[in-house]
C-alpha positions in Angstrom: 20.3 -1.6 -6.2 19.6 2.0 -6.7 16.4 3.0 -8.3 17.2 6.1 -10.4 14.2 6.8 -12.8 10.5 5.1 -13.5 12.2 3.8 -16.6 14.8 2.2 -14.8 16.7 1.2 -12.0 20.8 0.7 -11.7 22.6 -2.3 -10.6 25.9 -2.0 -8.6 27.8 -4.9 -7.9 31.2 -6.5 -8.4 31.0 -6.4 -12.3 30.4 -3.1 -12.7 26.5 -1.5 -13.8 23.9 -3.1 -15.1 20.9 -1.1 -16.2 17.7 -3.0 -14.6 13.5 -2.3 -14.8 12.4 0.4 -12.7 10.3 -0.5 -9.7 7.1 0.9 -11.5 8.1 -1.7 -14.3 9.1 -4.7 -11.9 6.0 -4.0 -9.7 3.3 -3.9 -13.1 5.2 -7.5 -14.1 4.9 -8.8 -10.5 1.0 -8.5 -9.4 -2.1 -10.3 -10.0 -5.2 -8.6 -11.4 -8.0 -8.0 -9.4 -10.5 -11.2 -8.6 -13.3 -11.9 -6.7 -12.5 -12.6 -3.3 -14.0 -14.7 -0.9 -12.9 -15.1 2.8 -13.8 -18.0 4.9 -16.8 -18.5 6.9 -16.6 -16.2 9.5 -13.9 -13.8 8.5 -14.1 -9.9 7.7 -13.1 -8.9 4.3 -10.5 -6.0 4.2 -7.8 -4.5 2.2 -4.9 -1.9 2.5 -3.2 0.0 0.1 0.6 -0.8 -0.4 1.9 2.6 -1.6 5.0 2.7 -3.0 6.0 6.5 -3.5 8.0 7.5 -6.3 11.1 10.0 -4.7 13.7 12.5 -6.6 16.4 9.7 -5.2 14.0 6.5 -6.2 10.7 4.7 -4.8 10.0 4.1 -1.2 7.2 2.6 0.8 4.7 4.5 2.4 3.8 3.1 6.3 1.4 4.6 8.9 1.8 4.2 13.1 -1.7 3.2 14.9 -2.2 5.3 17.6 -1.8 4.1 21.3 -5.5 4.0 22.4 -7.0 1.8 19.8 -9.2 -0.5 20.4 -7.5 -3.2 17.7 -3.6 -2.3 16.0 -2.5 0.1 18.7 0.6 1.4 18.0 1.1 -0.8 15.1 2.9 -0.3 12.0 1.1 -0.7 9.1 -0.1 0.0 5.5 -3.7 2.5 5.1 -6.3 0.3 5.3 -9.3 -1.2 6.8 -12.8 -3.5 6.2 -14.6 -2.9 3.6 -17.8 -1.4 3.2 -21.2 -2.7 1.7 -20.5 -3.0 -1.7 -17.1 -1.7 -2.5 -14.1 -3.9 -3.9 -10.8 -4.2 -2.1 -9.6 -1.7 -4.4 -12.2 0.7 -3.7 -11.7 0.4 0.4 -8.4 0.7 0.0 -8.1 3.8 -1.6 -11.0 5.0 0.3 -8.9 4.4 3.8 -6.1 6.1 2.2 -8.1 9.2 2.1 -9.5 8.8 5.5 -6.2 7.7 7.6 -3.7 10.2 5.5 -5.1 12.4 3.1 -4.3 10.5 -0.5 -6.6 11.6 -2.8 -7.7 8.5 -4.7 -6.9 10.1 -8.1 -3.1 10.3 -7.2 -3.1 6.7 -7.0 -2.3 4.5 -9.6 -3.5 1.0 -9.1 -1.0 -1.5 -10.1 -3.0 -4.9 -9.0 -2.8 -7.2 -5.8 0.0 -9.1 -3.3 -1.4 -12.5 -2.0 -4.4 -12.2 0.2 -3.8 -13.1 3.6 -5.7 -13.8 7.1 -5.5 -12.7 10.4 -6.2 -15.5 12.8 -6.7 -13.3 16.2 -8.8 -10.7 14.5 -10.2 -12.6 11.8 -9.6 -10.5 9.1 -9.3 -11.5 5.1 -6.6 -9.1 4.2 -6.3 -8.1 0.4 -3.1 -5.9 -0.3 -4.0 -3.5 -3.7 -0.5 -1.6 -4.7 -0.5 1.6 -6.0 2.1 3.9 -7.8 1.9 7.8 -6.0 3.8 9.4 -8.9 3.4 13.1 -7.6 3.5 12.6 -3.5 2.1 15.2 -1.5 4.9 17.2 0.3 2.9 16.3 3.6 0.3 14.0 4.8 -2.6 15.0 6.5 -2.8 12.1 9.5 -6.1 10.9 10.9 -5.4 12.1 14.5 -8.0 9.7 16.0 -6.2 6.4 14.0 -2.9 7.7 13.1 0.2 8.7 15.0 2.7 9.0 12.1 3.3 8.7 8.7 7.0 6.9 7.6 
């Protein structure tokens, strides 16, 4: 598959081209609105942001590297993210970590709705994955040098 446009995305295969829904399109369809989470007894809430990165040549998936000397996730890969704050939705923390771990302003991110939450059992973490659309990517990231090592 070949993503072309926002609008839509092309098909290749043995029958010729089939014209598809763009990954902005699939990705709206796909995802579950925001509820109110509540993670077992125990366990701290968290989110990240899956950023998905629209490109001249399509979409692509945004990643960050932990650096080597943390305490927890070193050298990890992984999506911006972290616990959440007093207060703030999964949404808000997400976008919030975004800022602080690689420079995305919060208003370049569209918020398209959630993956399945998911727990870490050796941390004990409640993870909630919020996606966002970054229509207009910044031509670089600005890294966190004290969490983040690199930016894929």
């Amino acid at each position: 598959m070949l993503f072309r446009s926002r609008q839509e995305a092309v098909l290749v295969g043995g029958t010729g081209v089939v014209t598809a829904p763009s990954p902005l399109a699939w990705l709206q369809r796909a995802l579950r609105p925001p509820a109110r989470v509540v993670p077992p007894e125990g366990d701290r809430l968290s989110a990240v942001l899956v950023p998905f990165l629209q490109r001249p040549d399509g979409a692509s998936l945004l990643f960050v590297e932990k650096t080597a000397h943390l305490r927890k996730h070193a050298g990890q890969i992984a999506f911006p993210g972290g616990a959440l704050d007093a207060g703030e939705t999964p949404e808000q923390a997400a976008l919030r970590e975004a800022w602080e771990e690689i420079g995305l302003a919060p208003e370049q991110v569209s918020l398209l709705g959630r993956l399945d939450e998911d727990r870490t059992y050796v941390t004990g973490y409640h993870i909630v994955p919020v996606v966002g659309w970054i229509a207009s990517p910044p031509p670089a990231w600005r890294a966190d040098a004290v969490e983040v090592a690199r930016v894929h």
